[in-house]
C-alpha positions in Angstrom: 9.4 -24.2 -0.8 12.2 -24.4 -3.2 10.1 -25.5 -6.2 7.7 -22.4 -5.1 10.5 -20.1 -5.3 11.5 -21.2 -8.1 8.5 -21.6 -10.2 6.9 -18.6 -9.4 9.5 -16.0 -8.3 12.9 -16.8 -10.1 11.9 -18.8 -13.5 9.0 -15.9 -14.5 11.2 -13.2 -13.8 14.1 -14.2 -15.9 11.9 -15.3 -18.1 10.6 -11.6 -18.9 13.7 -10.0 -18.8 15.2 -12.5 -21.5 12.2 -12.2 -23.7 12.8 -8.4 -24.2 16.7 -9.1 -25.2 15.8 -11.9 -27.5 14.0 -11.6 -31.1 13.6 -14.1 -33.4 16.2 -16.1 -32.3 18.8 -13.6 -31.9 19.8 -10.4 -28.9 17.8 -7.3 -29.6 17.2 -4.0 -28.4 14.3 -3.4 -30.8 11.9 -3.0 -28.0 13.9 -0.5 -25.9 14.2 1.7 -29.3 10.8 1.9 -29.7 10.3 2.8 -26.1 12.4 5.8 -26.7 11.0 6.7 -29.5 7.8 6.5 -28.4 6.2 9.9 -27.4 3.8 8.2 -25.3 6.3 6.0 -23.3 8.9 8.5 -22.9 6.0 11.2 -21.9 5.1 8.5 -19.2 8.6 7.6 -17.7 9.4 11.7 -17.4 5.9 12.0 -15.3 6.4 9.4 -12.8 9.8 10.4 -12.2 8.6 13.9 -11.4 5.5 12.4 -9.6 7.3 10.4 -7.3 10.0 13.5 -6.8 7.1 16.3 -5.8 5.5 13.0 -3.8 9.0 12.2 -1.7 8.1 16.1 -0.5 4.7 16.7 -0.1 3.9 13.8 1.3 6.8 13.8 3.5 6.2 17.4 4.8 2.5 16.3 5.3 3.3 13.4 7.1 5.4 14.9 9.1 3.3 17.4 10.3 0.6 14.7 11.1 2.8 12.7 13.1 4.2 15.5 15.1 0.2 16.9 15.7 -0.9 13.8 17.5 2.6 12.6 19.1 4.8 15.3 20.1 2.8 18.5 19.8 -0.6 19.3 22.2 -3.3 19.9 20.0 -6.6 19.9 21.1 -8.4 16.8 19.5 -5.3 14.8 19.2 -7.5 11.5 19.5 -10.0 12.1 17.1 -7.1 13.4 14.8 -5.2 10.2 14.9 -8.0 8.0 13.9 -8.3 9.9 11.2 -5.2 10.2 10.2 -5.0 6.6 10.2 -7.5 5.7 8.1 -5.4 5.7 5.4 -4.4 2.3 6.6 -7.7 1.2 5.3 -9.0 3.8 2.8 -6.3 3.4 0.1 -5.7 2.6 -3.3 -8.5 1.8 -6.2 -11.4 2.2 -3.2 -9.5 5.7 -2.0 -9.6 6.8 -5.9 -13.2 6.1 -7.0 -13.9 7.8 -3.9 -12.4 11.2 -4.7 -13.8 10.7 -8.6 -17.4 10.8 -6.9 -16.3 13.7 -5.1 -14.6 15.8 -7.4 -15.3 14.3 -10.9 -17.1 15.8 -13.6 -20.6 15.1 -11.8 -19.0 14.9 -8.2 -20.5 17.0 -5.3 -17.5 19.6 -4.7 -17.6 20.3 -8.8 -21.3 20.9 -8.7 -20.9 23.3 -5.7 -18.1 25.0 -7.2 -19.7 25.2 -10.5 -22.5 26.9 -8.9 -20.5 29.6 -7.6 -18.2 29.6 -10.7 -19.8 28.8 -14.0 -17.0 28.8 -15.9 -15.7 26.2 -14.2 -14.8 23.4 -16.4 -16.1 19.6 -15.3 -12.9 18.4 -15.6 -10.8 20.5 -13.1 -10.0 17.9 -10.9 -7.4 16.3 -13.1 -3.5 15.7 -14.5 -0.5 16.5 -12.2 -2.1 18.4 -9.5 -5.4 16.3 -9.0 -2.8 13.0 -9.0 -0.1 14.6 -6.3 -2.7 15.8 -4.2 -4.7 12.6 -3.9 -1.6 10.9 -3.0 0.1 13.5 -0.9 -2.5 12.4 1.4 -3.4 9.1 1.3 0.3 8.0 0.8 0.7 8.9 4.7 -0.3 5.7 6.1 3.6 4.9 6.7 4.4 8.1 8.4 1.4 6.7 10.8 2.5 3.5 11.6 6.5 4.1 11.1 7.4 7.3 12.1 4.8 7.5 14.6 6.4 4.4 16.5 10.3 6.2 15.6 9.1 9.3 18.0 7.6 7.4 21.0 10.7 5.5 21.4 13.0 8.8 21.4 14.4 9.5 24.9 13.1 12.5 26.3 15.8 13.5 28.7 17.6 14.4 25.4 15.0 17.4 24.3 15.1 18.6 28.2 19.0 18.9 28.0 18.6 20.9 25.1 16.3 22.8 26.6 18.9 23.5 29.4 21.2 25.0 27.1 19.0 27.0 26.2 17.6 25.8 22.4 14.5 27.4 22.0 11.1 24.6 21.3 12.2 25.4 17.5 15.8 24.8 17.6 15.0 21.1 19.7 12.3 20.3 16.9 14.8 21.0 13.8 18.4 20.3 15.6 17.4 17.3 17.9 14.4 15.7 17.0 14.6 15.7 13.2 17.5 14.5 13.1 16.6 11.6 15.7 14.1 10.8 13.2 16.1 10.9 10.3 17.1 7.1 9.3 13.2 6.3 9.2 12.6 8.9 7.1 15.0 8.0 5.0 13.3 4.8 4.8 9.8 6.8 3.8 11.1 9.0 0.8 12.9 6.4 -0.7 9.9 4.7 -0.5 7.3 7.3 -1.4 9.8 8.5 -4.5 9.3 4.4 -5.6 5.2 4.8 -4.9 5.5 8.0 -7.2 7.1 6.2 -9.9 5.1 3.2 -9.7 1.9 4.7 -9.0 -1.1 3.0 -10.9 -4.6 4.0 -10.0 -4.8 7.7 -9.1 -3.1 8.3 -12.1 -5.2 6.0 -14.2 -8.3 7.8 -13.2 -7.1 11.2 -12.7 -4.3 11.2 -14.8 -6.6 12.5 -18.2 -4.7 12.1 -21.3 -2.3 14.8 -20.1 -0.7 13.0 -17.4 -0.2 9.1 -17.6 2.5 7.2 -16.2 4.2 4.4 -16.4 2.0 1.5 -14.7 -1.2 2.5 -16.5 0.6 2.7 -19.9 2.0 -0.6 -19.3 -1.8 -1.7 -19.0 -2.7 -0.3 -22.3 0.3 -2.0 -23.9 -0.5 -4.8 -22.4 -3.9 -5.2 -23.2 -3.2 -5.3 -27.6 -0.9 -8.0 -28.4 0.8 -6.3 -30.9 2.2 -4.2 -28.2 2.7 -5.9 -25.9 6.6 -6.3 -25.7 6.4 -2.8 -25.3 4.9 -3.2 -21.9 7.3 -6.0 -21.2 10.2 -3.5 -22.0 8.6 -0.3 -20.1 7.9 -2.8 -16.9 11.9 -3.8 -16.9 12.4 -0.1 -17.2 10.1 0.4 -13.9 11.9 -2.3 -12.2 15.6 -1.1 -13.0 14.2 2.2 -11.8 12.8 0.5 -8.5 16.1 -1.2 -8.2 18.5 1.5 -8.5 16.1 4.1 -6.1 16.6 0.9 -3.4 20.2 0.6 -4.0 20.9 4.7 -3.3 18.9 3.6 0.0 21.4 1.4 0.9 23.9 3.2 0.2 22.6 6.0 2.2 22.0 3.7 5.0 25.2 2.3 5.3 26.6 5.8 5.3 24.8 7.1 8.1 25.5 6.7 11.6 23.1 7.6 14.2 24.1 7.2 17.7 20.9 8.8 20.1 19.8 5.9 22.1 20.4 5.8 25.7 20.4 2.8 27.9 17.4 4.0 29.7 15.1 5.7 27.9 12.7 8.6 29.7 9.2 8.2 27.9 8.3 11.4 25.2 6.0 13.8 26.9 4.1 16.5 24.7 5.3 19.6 23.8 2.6 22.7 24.8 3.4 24.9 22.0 4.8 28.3 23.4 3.5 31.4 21.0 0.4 31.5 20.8 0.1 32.8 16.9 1.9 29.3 16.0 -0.6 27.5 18.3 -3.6 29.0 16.2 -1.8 28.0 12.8 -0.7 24.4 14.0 -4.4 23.8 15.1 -5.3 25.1 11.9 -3.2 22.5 9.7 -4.1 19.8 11.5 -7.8 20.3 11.1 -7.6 20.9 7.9 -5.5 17.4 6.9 -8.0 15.9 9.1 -10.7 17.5 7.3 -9.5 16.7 3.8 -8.8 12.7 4.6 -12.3 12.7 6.2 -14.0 14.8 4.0 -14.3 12.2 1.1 -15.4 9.3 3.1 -18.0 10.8 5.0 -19.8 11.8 1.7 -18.8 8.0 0.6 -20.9 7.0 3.8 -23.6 9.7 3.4 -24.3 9.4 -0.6 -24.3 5.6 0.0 -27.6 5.5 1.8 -29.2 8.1 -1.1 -31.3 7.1 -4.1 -29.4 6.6 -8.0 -31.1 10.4 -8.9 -28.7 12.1 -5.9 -25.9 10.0 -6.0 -26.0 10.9 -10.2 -26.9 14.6 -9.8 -24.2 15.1 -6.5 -27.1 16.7 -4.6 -29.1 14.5 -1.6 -32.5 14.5 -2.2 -33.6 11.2 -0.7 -32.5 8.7 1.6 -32.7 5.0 1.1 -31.3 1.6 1.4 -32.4 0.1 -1.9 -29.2 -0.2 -3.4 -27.8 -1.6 -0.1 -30.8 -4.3 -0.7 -29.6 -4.9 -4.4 -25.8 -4.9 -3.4 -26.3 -7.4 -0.6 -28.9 -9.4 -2.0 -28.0 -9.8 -6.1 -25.3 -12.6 -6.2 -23.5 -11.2 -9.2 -22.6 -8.2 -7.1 -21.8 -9.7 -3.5 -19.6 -12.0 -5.5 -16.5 -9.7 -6.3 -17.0 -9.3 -2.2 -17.0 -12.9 -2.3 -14.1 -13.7 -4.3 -11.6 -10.9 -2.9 -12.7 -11.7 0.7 -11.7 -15.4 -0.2 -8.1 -14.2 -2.2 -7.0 -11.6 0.8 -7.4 -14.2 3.6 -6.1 -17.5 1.6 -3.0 -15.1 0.5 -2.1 -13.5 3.7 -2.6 -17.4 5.7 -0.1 -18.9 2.8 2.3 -15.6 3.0 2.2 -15.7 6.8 3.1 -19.0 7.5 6.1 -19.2 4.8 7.1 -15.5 6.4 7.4 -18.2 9.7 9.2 -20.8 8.2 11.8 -18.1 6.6 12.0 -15.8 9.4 12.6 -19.0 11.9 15.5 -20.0 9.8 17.1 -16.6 9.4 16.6 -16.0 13.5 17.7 -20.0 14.2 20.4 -21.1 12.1 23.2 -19.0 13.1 24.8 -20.6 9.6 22.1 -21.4 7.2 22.6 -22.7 4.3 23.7 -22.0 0.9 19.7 -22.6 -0.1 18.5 -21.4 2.8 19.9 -18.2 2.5 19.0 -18.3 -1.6 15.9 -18.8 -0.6 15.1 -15.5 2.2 17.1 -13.7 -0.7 15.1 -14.0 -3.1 11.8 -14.1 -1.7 13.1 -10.4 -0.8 12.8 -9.8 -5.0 8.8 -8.7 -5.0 9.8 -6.1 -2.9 12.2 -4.6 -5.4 10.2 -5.2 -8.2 6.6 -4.0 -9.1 3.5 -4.6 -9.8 2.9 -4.7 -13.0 5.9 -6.4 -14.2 5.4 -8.9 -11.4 2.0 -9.5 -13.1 3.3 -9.5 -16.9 5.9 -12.3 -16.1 3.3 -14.5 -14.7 1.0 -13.9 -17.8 3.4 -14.3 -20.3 5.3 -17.6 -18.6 2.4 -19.8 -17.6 0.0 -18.5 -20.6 2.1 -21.4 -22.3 2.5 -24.8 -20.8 5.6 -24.9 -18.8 7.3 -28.1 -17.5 7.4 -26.8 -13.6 3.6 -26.6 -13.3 3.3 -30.1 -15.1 2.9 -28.1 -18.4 -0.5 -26.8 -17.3 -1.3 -23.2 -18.7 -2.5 -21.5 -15.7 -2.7 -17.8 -17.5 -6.9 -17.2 -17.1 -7.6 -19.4 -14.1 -7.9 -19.1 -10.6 -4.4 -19.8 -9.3 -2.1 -17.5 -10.6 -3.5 -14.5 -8.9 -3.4 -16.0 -5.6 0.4 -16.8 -7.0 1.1 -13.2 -7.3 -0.6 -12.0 -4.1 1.2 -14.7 -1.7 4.2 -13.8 -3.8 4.3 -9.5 -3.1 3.6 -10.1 0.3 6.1 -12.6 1.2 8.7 -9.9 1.8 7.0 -7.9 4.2 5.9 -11.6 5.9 9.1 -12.4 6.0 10.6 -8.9 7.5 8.1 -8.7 10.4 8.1 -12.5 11.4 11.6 -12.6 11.8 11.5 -9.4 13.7 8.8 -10.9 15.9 11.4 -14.2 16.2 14.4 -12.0 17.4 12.3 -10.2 19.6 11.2 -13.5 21.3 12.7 -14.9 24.8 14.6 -18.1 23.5 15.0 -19.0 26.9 10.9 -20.1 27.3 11.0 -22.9 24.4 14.5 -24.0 25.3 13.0 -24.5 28.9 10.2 -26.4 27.6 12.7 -28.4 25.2 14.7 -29.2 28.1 11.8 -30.5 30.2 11.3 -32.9 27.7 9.0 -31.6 24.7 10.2 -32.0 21.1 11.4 -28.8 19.3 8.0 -28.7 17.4 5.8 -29.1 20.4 7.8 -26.2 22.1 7.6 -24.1 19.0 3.5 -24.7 19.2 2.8 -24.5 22.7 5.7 -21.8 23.2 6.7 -19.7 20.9 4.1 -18.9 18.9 1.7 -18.1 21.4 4.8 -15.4 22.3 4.5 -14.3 18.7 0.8 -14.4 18.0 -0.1 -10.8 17.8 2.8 -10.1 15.4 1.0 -12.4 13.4 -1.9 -11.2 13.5 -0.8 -8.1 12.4 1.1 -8.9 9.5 -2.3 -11.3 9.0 -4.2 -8.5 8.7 -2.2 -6.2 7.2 -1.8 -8.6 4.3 -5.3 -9.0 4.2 -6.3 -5.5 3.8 -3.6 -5.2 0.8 -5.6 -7.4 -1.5 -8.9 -6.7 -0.7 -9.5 -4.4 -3.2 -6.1 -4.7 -4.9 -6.1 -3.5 -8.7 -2.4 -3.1 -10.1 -1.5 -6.8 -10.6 -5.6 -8.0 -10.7 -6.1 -6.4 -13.6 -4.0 -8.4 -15.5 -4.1 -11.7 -13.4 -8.0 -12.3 -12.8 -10.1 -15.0 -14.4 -13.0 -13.6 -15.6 -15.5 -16.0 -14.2 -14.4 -14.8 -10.8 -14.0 -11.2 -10.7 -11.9 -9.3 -7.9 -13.6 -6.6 -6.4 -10.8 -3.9 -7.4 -11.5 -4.7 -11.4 -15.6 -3.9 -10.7 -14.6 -1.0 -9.1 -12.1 0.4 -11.9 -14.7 -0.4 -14.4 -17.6 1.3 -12.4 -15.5 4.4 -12.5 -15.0 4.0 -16.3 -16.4 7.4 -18.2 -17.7 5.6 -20.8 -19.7 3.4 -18.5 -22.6 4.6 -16.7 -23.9 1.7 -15.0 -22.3 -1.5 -14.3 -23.4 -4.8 -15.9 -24.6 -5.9 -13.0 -28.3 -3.7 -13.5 -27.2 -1.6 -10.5 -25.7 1.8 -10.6 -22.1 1.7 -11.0 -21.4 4.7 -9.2 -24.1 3.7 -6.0 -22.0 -0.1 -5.7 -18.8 1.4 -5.7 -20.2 3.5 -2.9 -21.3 0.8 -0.8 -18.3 -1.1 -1.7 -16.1 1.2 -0.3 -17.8 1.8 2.8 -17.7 -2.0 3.2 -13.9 -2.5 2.5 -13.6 0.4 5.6 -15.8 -1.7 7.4 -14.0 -4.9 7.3 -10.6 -3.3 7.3 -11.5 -1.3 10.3 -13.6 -4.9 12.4 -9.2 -6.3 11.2 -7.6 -4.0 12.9 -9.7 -3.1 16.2 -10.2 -7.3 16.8 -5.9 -7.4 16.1 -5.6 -4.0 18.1 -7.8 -5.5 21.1 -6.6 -8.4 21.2 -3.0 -7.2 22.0 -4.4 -5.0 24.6 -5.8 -8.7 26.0 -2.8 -10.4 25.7 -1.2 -8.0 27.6 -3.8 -7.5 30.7 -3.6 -11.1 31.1 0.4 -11.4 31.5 
């Protein structure tokens, strides 16, 4: 565990942050200069700090709003409104983006319709700024689901109905008692939206145009000249400081705050019937709408994926078919990227879930761990401080030499080092939510068994994980759906005799590129693709879903 740590988290990291510093054998800032001197670069670090400023609102208001629709509010349709508000969880990232570039790219369905009722229209509308904040206002909502969500169900009712009694009106108890109930998770959520913002890679890189490019895709065309490459090395420690310092004003803030609303027995939330009927009609409204505009996209996804290459091309349906379902499923150079991110997503999240185990047991276990224990949960913690694409650079750059701690193999180009980097980003949250599910756990069960005369291991197997096993399916899952189609630290990490499903898609997307090597149409596989990566993200968390819902019948 040690030698993992140390290999792959501390040694590549230091390793890249040294290199920037140090020039021909002596301390220089040469590469920092030319970052601010660089139009490009400093064009690129002013957008994503404004992206991920506008994003900490929009997306906050938005998610807000969703959360309050299908949990506190009674809307008509609150069901169907949370599943689809929740498919964010599973229609994200690269797969999300190619999906709205069918949709309302140069040749997408909405621009043909709206060029035929506006000629003028130019193809390119959908781009820069406004086209990148509005993807993500939307799809960066996923958290506000699963987080917030779970915040107001555990708020105590008999708070609202004593302001009530003193006479707050429904709009004074949603600003004045409820908000700020809710307030230290959403604290949590902009700090972590405004970090998304600034780190954003792939709505950006597609929709960004050559008006609006930040940081993580300029890093990638740094990266990919070696002549420039320092300069991506010194722009990705730029992106990291800035991660670093946005997570230390969250502590700060969090230490600050002090938020006493619990109650020792909590009255379950009921729904609020919304009083004036004019606000009703708009709320309804909203909601719809949000629902309409995450569900929008994929349904056409679903619907265009079953048409022939002349509709999908022209945006129009003229003919239905499953030919390039046949040649997806049935050509083995394009069910291989299915192949080979299937296989990364589920090795990754099994390695990341049972060190997230052993790290979480020894945090929950050990009242005094130590010294190297503790080192070690520390800095696991690092990933989630620091992102992608610097993750991805030091790993390129250390091991695409040999190196003593890997037996002085180069592993920069082979198989390995991507499933390095995603066991690596997702030990944090592994570690997080297994030693949540550990503190949660009766003690008293395994130290029962223990004193009936099992070892400590047997008890932990036959006991304690069993108590634990839907938490681990979960985080199982979730890590799983992370990599599926994962692009920001693939791109730079993949061997090019297996390619990951999230570099097919990018380059199926690619302007330049009508087709994809593979003899089918780019455009028709990233279709099918996507409704696939739904499909098996969706068959994760329903089997996950029912089987805590099993658990649960039979205690």
């Amino acid at each position: 565990m040690a030698w993992l740590i140390i290999a792959f988290v501390l040694f590549p990291n230091l390793q890249i942050f040294l290199s920037a510093f140090w020039h021909a054998g002596t301390v220089s800032m040469a590469s920092f200069s030319q970052i601010f001197t660089a139009h490009a670069a400093l064009a690129s670090l002013g957008n994503s700090l404004l992206l991920g400023l506008l994003l900490s609102i929009t997306s906050n208001v938005v998610g807000v709003f969703m959360v309050l629709t299908v949990s506190y509010f009674k809307i008509r349709g609150a069901k169907w409104l949370n599943l689809i508000y929740m498919s964010t969880i599973v229609y994200s990232g690269i797969v999300v983006a190619s999906g709205y570039l069918f949709i309302y790219g140069e040749s997408g369905f909405v621009t043909q319709l709206l060029r035929h009722v506006f000629p003028t229209l130019v193809a390119n509308w959908f781009q820069g700024l406004p086209a990148v904040l509005f993807i993500m206002t939307f799809t960066c909502t996923a958290n506000h689901m699963m987080f917030l969500k779970g915040a107001l169900a555990n708020l105590d009712y008999q708070m609202l109905e004593a302001a009530k009694l003193m006479g707050a009106s429904q709009f004074q108890v949603l600003r004045q008692v409820v908000l700020p109930m809710l307030t230290p998770t959403l604290t949590t959520l902009t700090i972590f939206l405004f970090q998304t913002g600034i780190g954003a890679f792939s709505a950006p890189l597609i929709f960004g145009g050559t008006k609006f490019q930040t940081i993580a895709p300029t890093i990638l065309t740094f990266a990919m000249d070696t002549y420039s490459r320092h300069l991506a090395v010194a722009l990705s420690i730029i992106l990291g400081l800035m991660q670093l310092v946005i997570f230390g004003v969250g502590m700060i803030i969090d230490r600050r705050r002090n938020v006493a609303f619990r109650t020792k027995v909590a009255t379950p939330m009921k729904r609020q019937q919304i009083i004036n009927p004019v606000i009703n009609v708009i709320v309804h409204f909203i909601a719809y709408l949000i629902g309409f505009i995450l569900i929008f996209p994929f349904v056409l996804v679903v619907i265009f994926s079953f048409t022939d290459d002349h509709s999908i091309s022209m945006g129009r349906i003229y003919s239905f078919t499953l030919e390039n379902y046949m040649n997806v499923l049935t050509t083995p150079d394009t069910i291989m990227p299915i192949v080979t991110s299937l296989s990364y997503a589920l090795l990754s999240a099994g390695i990341a879930l049972i060190m997230g185990m052993f790290l979480g047991r020894i945090a929950v276990l050990k009242r005094r761990p130590s010294l190297l224990e503790r080192s070690e949960i520390a800095v696991m913690y690092l990933p989630w401080l620091l992102p992608a694409p610097l993750i991805a650079l030091a790993l390129v750059t250390t091991y695409g030499q040999p190196q003593w701690l890997v037996g002085n193999q180069i592993l920069t180009g082979g198989l390995v080092l991507l499933l390095v980097a995603y066991v690596v980003s997702r030990l944090p949250y592994s570690i997080r939510f297994m030693e949540a599910a550990f503190r949660g756990q009766n003690r008293a069960l395994e130290e029962a068994a223990v004193m009936l005369g099992a070892s400590s291991t047997r008890a932990f197997f036959d006991v304690g994980l069993p108590a634990i096993r839907d938490s681990s399916l979960a985080v199982f899952s979730m890590n799983t759906l992370a990599h599926l189609a994962e692009y920001d630290m693939t791109v730079f990490l993949y061997s090019p005799s297996f390619i990951p499903l999230g570099v097919v898609i990018r380059d199926n997307t690619d302007p330049n590129s009508g087709t994809s090597s593979f003899g089918v149409n780019g455009l028709a596989a990233n279709l099918i693709y996507s409704v696939l990566l739904v499909g098996i993200g969706s068959l994760l968390l329903y089997a996950v879903r029912k089987h805590a819902k099993d658990t649960t019948i039979m205690m």
